[in-house]
Residue, then its C-alpha position, 0 to 999 in steps of 0.5 A: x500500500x505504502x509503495x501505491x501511496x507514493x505516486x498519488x502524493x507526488x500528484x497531488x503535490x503538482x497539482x497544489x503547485x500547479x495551482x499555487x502558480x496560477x494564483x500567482x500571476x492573476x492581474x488586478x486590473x484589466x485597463x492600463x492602471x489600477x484604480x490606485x494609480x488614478x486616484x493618486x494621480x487625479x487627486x495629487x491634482x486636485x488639491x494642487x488646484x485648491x492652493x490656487x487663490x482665485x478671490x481676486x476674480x471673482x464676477x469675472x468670466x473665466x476660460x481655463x487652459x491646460x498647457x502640455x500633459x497630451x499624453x495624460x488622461x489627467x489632463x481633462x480632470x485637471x481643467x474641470x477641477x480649476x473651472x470647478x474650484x473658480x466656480x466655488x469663489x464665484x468666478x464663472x465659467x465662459x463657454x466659449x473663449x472669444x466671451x471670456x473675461x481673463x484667461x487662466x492658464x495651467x501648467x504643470x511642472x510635474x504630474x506623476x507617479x512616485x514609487x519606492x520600497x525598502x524590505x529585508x528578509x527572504x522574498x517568495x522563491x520556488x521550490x522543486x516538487x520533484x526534482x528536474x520537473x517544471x512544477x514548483x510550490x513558492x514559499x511564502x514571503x518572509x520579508x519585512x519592509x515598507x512599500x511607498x506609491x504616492x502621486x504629486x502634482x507641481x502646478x504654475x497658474x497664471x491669469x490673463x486679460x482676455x482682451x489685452x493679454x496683459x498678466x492680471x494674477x499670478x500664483x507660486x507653485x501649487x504643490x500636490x500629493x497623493x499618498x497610498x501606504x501605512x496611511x492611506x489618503x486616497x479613499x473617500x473617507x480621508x479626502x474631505x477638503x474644506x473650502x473657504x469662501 
């Protein structure tokens, strides 16, 4: 009987390894970016946008532009959270750009990812099942450490006169961050931004 048992136990090992693999490479996401990855990013915007002091505007209409950031999915929530956020101090949104009263420009120094990690200890490695085959079961990972995923945001707003071109406000650079990590900030629970009037 013992000598039937060792085959059986061999397979059902493969099997567990087989499968342990599988589990291994399953993907989180089926677009280009993880939720996460957006929510840092749009978020480390957002409340670049909100260091903007926009009261000296106010009753006038505004047309906002977005300079560069083609390449960015960011790029039109980053001009919808400036009209949004002109809106909330009383600086309207003009619908086309030739009625507008004063230009405001956005640009962005940086809008981007930041990732780093630090950890000691034995990562998760293979080990033969059986010796010279492909299957493999993966130890569990004995590391310890810390993992950082931030999203930042550097923005320069300047404002125009729409009909002189002449520069009616300006702002230093509006700085953003969005952080996903020991304490995450990225969810709706911890992102409730007061506004001042």
């Amino acid at each position: 009987m013992s000598g039937a048992r060792g085959p059986a136990v061999l397979v059902v090992l493969a099997v567990l390894a087989v499968l342990a693999g599988c589990a291994g490479g399953v993907r989180h996401t089926t677009t280009a970016r993880t939720p996460q990855d957006m929510l840092r990013l749009s978020l480390a915007a957002e409340r670049a946008v909100l260091g903007f002091d926009p009261r000296p505007l106010r009753g006038r209409l505004a047309w906002v532009e977005v300079a560069g950031l083609e390449d960015l999915v960011e790029r039109s929530f980053l001009r919808s959270a400036m009209r949004d956020h002109l809106a909330w101090h009383d600086v309207p949104a003009a619908r086309t750009r030739a009625e507008a009263d004063v230009l405001v420009e956005v640009r962005a120094a940086a809008l981007g990812p930041y990732e780093a990690e630090f950890k000691i200890g034995l990562p998760p490695l293979p080990v033969p099942v059986v010796p010279e085959s492909f299957t493999n079961v993966i130890t569990p990972d004995l590391s310890y450490g810390y993992e950082i995923k931030d999203g930042w945001a550097a923005l320069e707003v300047f404002v125009l006169d729409a009909r002189t071109g002449e520069r009616v406000l300006g702002a230093p650079r509006l700085w953003g961050r969005a952080h996903q990590g020991l304490r995450q900030d990225v969810w709706p629970d911890d992102d409730d931004v007061a506004r001042d009037d």
